[in-house]
Phi, psi and omega in degrees: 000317192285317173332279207301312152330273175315307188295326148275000164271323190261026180257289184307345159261333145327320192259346177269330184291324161298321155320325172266326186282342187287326136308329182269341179276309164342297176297293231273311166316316156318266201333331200269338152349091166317134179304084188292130170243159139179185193291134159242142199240160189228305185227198197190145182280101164353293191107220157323079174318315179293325181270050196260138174322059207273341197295340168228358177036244176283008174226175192238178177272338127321298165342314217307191180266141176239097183329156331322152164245141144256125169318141195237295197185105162319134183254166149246016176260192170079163181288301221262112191311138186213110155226174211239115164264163139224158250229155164322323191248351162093022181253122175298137162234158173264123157279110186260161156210189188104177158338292188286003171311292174321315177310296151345268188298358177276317184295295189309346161287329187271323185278340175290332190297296199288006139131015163212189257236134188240174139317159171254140195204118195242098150289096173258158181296320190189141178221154174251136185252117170293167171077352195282126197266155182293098167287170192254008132236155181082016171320305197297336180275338179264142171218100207090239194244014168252159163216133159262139173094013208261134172249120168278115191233125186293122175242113235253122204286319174292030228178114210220133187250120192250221195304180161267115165289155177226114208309010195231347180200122202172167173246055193245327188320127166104349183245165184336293201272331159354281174304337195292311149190091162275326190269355180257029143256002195254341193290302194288010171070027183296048182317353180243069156263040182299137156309326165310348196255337170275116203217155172255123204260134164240118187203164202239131167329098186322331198257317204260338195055025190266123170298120169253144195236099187281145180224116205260177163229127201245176194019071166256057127316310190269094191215185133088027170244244170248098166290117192201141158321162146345125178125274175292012176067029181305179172175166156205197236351080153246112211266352162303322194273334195283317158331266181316011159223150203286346188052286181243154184251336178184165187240078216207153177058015213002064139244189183248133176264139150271154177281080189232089160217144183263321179007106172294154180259170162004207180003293216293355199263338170274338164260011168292305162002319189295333157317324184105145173314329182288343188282327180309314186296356171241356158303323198288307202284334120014287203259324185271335179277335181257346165320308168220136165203150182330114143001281186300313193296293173332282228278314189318294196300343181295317179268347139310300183318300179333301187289354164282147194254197205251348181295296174318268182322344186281305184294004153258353157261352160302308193284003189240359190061062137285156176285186203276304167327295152323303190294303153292359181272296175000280223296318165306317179288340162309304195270006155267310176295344176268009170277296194333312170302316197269316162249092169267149211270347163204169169128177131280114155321117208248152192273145170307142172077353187255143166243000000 
């Protein structure tokens, strides 16, 4: 009896001393997990503007994606149907479809033209995938082994993603191009500006080789509509809802109010509820980083924007495939609103290449 005890005391300590060096080995392992540092950053002076690239923005025609794709994996997250391919060279792509394929790209073209750091976003008409299985979402864009409408994002081995940043506490609050851009998400109607969307990037300075802790703005798909809350008839690429909104609402105080609320509404506002308190406060918070902003600020990024010519906007909706029509209705409202911004009732306009 007394044997048989012991012989199970001295089991049951076996397995916890084990258990413990298994865990503390575990930890040590964690730990040894590099830390990422590096300078941080929001934006880099283009340089010429007028002469920027829009037909690829933050990618090239080398960069693009190259055939054959083999099916990788399906997400289930996100609004918008996503899965994962690889490429001819063996580079993961995130494959969207849906609305925001379009959208996407245009908007990472117009924040890489002003000088700061976007996704590379590949618009196709249609790609054949191997291996591709009947997803569970995007049913309607797929057919066989096709997809159609598809936006392609790269996931790149030198380029490594670390925390989520927050428009409200970071260390660019309060300066010129920081707001410069807060104001081209509220210009593309970017109504999904959740902190999950925000990411910081580590990657090293082409010229200087210096680790940089880049600070993206990431998925700006839900764009080129109606920006609104839960609720509130929000929408995107949509060029009817993008007409019919006010962009600035008033000028007062040399700030600018842009028409930017997230709010949930009616309905949206009782099933936000379901959520929990935190969502409305960041729904809130949202609507307070982008909402007003200087004058002076508004207007500096207006006259940047100024200097794309209507050619330059035409070629990031050419790269997303719009038809001819669309793409023009786009390009005028682009270019009333970036008159408006650029003549703003004060401030100086700062010149390209001037800080």
């Amino acid at each position: 009896m007394f044997a048989s005890t012991a012989l199970r005391r001295a089991l049951i300590l076996t397995i916890v001393l084990t258990a413990g060096f298994s865990s503390l080995a575990y930890a040590q392992k964690k730990e040894k997990k590099p830390v990422l540092t590096g300078t941080p950053i929001a934006w880099r002076d283009p340089g010429d503007i007028a002469a920027r690239d829009l037909r690829y923005g933050p990618g090239s025609a080398e960069l693009a994606p190259q055939a054959p794709f083999t099916f990788v994996s399906e997400s289930k997250l996100g609004a918008s149907p996503k899965f994962k391919v690889k490429d001819a060279r063996g580079v993961t792509w995130s494959v969207k479809m849906g609305p925001e394929a379009q959208a996407e790209t245009v908007s990472t073209r117009l924040v890489w033209a002003m000088g700061y750091f976007a996704d590379e976003a590949y618009h196709l008409d249609r790609i054949e995938v191997q291996n591709l299985p009947r997803l569970s979402r995007g049913q309607e864009f797929q057919s066989g082994n096709t997809v159609r409408d598809v936006r392609m994002e790269p996931r790149r081995a030198d380029v490594k993603r670390g925390a989520i940043w927050d428009w409200l506490q970071n260390p660019f609050v309060g300066q010129r191009e920081y707001n410069g851009l807060k104001v081209l998400m509220v210009l593309v109607a970017n109504y999904d500006t959740r902190l999950d969307n925000n990411q910081i990037y580590y990657g090293k300075n082409p010229e200087t080789g210096v680790m940089e802790a880049r600070y993206v703005v990431t998925d700006i798909g839900a764009t080129l509509g109606k920006v609104g809350g839960m609720g509130g008839g929000r929408s995107k690429n949509s060029l009817a809802d993008f007409r019919n909104t006010k962009f600035i609402e008033s000028v007062q105080n040399g700030m600018v109010n842009f028409d930017y609320h997230t709010k949930p509404k009616g309905a949206g506002g009782a099933f936000a509820s379901m959520f929990g308190g935190g969502y409305g406060k960041r729904q809130a918070n949202k609507e307070k980083a982008m909402k007003t902003i200087p004058v002076a600020d508004a207007q500096w990024i207006g006259a940047r924007l100024a200097l794309l010519s209507d050619e330059q906007l035409r070629d990031a909706f050419r790269a997303a495939h719009y038809d001819n029509a669309t793409m023009e209705g786009y390009v005028a409202l682009l270019r009333e609103r970036i008159k408006m911004l650029a003549q703003l009732p004060s401030g100086t306009p700062v010149a390209t290449g001037q800080k």
